[in-house]
MIFI-761910 format. One line per 8 residues: number of its first residue (from 1); for each residue x, y, z of N, C-alpha, C. Coordinates in nm, 4 decimals, m for minus. Layout:
! MIFI-761910
NUM) X:Y:Z:X:Y:Z:X:Y:Z | ...
//
This chain:
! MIFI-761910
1) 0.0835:m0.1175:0.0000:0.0000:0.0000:0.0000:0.0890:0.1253:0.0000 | 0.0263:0.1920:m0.1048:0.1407:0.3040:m0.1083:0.0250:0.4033:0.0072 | 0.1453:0.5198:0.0664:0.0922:0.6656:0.1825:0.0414:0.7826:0.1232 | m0.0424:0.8161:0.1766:m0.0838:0.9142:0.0909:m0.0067:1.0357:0.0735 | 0.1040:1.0133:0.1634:0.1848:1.1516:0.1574:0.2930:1.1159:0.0056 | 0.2969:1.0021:0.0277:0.4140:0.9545:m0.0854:0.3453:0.9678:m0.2140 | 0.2061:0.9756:m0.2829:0.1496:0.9762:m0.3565:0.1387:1.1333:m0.3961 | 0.1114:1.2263:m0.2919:0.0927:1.3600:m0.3077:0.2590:1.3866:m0.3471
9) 0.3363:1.3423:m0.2903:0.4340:1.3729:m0.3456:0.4980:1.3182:m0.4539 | 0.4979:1.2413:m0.5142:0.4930:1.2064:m0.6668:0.4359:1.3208:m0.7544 | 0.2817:1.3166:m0.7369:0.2377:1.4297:m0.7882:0.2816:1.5945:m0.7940 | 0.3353:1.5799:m0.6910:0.3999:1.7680:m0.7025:0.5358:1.7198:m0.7562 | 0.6091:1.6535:m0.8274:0.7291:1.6311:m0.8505:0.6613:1.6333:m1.0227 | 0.5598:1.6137:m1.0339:0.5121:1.6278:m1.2207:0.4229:1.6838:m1.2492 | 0.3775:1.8157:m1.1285:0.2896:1.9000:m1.1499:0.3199:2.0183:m1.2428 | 0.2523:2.0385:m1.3121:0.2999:2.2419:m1.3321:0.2536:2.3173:m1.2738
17) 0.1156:2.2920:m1.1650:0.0529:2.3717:m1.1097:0.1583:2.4537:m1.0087 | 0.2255:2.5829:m1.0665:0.3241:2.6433:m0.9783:0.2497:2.6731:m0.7739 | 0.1270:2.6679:m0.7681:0.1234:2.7424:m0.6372:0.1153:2.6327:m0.5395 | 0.1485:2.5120:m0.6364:0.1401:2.3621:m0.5486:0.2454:2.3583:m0.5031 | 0.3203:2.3586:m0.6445:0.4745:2.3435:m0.6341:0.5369:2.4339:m0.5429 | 0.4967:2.5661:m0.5402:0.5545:2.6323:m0.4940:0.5514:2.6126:m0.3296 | 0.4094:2.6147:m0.2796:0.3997:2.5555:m0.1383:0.4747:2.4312:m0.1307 | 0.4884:2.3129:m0.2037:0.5775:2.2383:m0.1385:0.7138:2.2748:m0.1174
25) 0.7885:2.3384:m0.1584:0.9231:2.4235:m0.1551:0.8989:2.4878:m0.0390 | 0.8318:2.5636:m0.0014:0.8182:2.6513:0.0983:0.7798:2.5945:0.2262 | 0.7312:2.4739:0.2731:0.7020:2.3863:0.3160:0.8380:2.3219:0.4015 | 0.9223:2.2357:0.3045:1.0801:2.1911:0.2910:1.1578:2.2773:0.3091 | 1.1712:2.3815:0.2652:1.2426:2.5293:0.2525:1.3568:2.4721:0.3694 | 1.3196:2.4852:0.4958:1.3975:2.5246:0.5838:1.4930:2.3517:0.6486 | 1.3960:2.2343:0.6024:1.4340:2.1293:0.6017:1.5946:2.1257:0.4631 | 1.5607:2.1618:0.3541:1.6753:2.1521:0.2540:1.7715:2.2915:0.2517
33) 1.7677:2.3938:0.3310:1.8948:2.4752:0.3528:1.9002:2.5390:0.5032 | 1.8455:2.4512:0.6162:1.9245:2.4903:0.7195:1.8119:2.5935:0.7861 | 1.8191:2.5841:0.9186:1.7559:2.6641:1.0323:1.8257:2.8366:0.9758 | 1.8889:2.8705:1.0110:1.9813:3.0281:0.9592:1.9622:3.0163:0.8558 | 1.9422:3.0004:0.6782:1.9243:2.9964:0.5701:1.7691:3.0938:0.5512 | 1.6870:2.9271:0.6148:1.5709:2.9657:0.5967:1.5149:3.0890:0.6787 | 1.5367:3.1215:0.8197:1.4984:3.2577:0.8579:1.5791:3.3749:0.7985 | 1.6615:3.3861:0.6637:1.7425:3.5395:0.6270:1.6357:3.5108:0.4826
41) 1.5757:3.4046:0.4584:1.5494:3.4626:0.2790:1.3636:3.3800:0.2785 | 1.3322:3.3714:0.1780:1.1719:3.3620:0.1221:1.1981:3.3416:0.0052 | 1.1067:3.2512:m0.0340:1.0790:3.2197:m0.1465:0.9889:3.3262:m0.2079 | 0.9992:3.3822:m0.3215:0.9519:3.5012:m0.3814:0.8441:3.4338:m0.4951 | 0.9006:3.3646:m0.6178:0.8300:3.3578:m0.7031:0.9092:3.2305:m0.8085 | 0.8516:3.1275:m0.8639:0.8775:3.0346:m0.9343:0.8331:3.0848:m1.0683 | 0.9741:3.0957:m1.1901:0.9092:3.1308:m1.3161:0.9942:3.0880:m1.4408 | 0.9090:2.9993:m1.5334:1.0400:2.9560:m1.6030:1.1425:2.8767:m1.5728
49) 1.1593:2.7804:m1.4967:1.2600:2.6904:m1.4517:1.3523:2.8053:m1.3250 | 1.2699:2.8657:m1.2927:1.3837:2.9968:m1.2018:1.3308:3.0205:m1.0733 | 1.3967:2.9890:m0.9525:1.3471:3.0147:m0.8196:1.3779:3.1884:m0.7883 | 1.3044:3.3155:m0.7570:1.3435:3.3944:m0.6918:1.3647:3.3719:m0.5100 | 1.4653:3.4610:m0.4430:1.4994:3.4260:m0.2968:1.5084:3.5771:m0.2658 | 1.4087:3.5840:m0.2278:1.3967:3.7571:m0.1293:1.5289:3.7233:m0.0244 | 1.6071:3.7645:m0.0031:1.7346:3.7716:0.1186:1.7291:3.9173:0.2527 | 1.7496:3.8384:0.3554:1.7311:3.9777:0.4315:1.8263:4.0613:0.4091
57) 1.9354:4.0906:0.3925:1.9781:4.1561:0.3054:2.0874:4.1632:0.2090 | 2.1977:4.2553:0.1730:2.3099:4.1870:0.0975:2.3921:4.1525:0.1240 | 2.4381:4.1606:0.2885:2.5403:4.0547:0.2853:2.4496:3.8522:0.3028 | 2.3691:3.8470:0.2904:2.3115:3.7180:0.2799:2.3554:3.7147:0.1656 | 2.2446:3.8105:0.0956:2.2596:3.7736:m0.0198:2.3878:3.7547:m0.1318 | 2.5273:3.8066:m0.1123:2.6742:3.7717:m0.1269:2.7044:3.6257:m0.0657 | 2.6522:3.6029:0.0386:2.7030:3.5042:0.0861:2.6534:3.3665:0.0125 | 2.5160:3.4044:0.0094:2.4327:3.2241:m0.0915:2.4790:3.2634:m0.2033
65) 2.5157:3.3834:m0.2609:2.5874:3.3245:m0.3947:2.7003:3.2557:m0.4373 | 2.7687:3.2221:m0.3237:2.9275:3.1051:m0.2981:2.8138:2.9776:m0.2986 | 2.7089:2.9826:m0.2383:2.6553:2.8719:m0.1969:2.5437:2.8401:m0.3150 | 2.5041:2.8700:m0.3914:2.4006:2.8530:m0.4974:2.3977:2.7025:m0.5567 | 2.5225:2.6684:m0.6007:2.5020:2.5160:m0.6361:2.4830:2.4212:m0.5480 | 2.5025:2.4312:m0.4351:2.4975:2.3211:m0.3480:2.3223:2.3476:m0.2911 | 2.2695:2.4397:m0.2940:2.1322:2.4952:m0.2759:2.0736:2.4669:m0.3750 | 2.1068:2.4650:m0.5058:1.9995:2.3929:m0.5888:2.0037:2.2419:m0.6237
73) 2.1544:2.1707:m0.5888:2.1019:2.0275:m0.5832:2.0293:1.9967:m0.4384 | 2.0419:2.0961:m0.3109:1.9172:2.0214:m0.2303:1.8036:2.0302:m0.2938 | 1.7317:2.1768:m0.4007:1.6083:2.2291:m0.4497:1.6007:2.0484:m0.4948 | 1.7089:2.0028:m0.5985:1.6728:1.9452:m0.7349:1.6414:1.7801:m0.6633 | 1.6743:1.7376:m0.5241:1.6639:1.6114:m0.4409:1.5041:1.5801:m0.4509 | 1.4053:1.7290:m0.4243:1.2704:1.7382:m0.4210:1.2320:1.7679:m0.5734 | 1.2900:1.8126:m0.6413:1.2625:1.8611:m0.7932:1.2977:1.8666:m0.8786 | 1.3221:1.8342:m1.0185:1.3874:1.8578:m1.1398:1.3771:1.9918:m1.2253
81) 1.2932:2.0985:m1.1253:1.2293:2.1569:m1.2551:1.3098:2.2933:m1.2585 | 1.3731:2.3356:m1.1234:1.4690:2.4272:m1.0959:1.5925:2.4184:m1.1425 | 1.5891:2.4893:m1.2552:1.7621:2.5114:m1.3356:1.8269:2.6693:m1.2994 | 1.7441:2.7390:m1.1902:1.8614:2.8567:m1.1945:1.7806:2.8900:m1.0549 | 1.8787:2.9893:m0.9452:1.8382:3.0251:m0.8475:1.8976:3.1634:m0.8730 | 1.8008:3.2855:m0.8788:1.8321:3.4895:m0.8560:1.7836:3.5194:m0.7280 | 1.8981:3.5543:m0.6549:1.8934:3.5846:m0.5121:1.8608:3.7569:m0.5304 | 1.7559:3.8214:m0.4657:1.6804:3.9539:m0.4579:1.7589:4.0104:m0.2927
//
């Protein structure tokens, strides 16, 4: 018997419905980059294969840009559909 959580999640892994997708990201958010990660930034807007990241401010935002690839293979563990991360 498959869980119903494991089923919902299949489904948001081949959804396009972005505000699904997007709540599940936001959801995980803080599970795939860390307690301190997740309280400096927000998920802004999914568009085009492109995550926006509101940052509290610019030195965050300098700092996840050393860190960007290793932040989008956690994104890509939950998703395939994220090919670029623009930190705001």
């Amino acid at each position: 018997m498959i869980k119903l959580s494991q089923s919902i999640e299949k489904l948001l892994k081949k959804t396009k419905y972005i505000p699904l997708f997007m709540g599940n990201l936001e959801n995980k958010w803080e599970k795939m980059v860390g307690e301190k990660i997740a309280t400096a930034t927000k998920i802004i807007k999914i568009e085009q294969e492109t995550i926006y990241i509101k940052c509290k401010n610019p030195t965050w935002k300098n700092e996840l840009q050393y860190q960007k690839k290793e932040i989008l293979k956690k994104i890509n563990k939950t998703t395939t559909k994220i090919k670029k991360i623009i930190f705001i």
